[in-house]
SELUMNU-33773 format. One record per residue (C-alpha): residue number from 1; x negated, y, z; residue in one letter. Coordinates in pm, 1 decimal, padded with zeros to 6 digits. Example, Ala and Ser with C-alpha at 12.3 -4.5 7.8 and 13.67 -1.06 7.14 Angstrom:
+------+----------+----------+----------+--------+
| volo |       px |       py |       pz | rodren |
+------+----------+----------+----------+--------+
|    1 | -01230.0 | -00450.0 |  00780.0 |      a |
|    2 | -01367.0 | -00106.0 |  00714.0 |      s |
+------+----------+----------+----------+--------+
//
This chain:
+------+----------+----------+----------+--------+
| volo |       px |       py |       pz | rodren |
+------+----------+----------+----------+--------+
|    1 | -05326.9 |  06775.7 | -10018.1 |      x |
|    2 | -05352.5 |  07163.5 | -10116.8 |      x |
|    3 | -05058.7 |  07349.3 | -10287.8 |      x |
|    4 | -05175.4 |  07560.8 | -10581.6 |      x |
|    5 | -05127.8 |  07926.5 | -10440.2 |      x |
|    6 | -04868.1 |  07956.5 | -10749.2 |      x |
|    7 | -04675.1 |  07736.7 | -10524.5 |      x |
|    8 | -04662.5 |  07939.9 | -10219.3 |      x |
|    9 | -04363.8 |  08123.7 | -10096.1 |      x |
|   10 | -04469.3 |  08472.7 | -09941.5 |      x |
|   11 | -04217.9 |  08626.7 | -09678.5 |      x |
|   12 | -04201.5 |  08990.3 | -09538.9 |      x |
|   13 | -04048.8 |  09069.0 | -09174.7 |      x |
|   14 | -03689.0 |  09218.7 | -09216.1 |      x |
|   15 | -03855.0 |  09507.1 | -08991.2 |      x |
|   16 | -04052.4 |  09573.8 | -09266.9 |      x |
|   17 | -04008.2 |  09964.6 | -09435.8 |      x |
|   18 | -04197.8 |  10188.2 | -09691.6 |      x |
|   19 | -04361.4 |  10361.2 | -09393.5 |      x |
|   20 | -04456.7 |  10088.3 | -09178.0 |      x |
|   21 | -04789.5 |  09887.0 | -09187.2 |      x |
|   22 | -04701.1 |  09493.4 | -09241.1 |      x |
|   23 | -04857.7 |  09209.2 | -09350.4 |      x |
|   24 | -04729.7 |  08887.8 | -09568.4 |      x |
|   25 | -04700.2 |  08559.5 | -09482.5 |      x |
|   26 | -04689.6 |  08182.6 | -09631.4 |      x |
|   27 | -04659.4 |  07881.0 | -09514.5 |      x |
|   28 | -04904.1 |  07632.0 | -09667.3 |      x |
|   29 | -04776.6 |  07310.6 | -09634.9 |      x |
|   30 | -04767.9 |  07195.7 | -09247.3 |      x |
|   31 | -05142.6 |  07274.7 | -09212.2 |      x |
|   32 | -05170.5 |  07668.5 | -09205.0 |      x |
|   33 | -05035.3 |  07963.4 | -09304.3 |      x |
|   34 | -05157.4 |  08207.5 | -09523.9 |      x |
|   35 | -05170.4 |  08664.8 | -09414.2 |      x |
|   36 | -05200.6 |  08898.0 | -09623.7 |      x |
|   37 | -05191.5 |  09264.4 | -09666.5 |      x |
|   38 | -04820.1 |  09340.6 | -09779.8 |      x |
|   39 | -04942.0 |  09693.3 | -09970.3 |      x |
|   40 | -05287.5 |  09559.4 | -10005.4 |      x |
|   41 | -05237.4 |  09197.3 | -10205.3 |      x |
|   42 | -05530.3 |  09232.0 | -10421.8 |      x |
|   43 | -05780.9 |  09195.6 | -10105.8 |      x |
|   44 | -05682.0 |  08845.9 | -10034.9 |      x |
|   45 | -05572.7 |  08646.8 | -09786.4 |      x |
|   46 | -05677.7 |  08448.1 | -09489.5 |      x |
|   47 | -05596.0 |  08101.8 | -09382.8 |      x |
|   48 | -05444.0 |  07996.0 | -09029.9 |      x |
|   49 | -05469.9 |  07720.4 | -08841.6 |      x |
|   50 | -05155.0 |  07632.2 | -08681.6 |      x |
|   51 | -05285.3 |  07655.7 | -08307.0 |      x |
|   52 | -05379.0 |  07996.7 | -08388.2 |      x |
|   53 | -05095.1 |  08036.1 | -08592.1 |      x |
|   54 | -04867.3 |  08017.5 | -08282.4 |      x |
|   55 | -05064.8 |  08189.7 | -08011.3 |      x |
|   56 | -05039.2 |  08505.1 | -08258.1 |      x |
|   57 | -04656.8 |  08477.7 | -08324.2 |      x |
|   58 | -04612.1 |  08474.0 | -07945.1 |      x |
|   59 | -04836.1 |  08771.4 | -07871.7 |      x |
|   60 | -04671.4 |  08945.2 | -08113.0 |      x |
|   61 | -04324.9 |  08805.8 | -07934.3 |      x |
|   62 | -04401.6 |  08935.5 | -07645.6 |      x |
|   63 | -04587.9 |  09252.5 | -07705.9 |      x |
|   64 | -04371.2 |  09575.1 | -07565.6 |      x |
|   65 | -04169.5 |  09764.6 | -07832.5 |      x |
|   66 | -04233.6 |  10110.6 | -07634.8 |      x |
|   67 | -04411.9 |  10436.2 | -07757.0 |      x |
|   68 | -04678.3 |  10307.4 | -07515.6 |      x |
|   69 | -04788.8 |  10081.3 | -07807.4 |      x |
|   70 | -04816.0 |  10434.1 | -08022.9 |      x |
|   71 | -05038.2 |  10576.6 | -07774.4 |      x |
|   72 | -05264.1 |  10299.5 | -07765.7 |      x |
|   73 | -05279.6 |  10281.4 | -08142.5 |      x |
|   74 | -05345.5 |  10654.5 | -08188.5 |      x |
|   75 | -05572.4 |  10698.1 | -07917.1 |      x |
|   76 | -05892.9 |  10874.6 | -08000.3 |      x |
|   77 | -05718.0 |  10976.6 | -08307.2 |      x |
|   78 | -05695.4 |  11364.9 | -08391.0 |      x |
|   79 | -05327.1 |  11326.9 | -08509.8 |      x |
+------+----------+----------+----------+--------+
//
């Protein structure tokens, strides 16, 4: 059975801040879990299957909280 999306609950990360880039999320029932752009609503959502659900929660676990992570992101950038 679907929930109505009037139904869902969307959360925000308490790491989340007016400068930082951050997405939304729901829980739809036991099923999936709806993302979505936290400063960007209007452009949807997508729809997660659990499996996938949990292998990106534990990347995301696990991924190093370093300014390595900075460089990555703003490499090839002219910043």
């Amino acid at each position: 059975m679907e929930l109505p999306q009037s139904s869902w609950t969307w959360r925000t990360s308490t790491y989340t801040n007016a400068e930082s880039s951050c997405v939304e999320v729901a829980p739809i029932g036991s099923a999936v879990t709806a993302v979505r752009d936290s400063k960007d609503r209007a452009r949807g959502f997508i729809v997660i299957p659990p499996i996938s659900w949990r292998a990106l929660t534990d990347s995301a676990r696990h991924w190093p909280r370093t300014s390595q992570f900075r460089a990555v992101r703003n490499e090839g950038s002219e910043e």
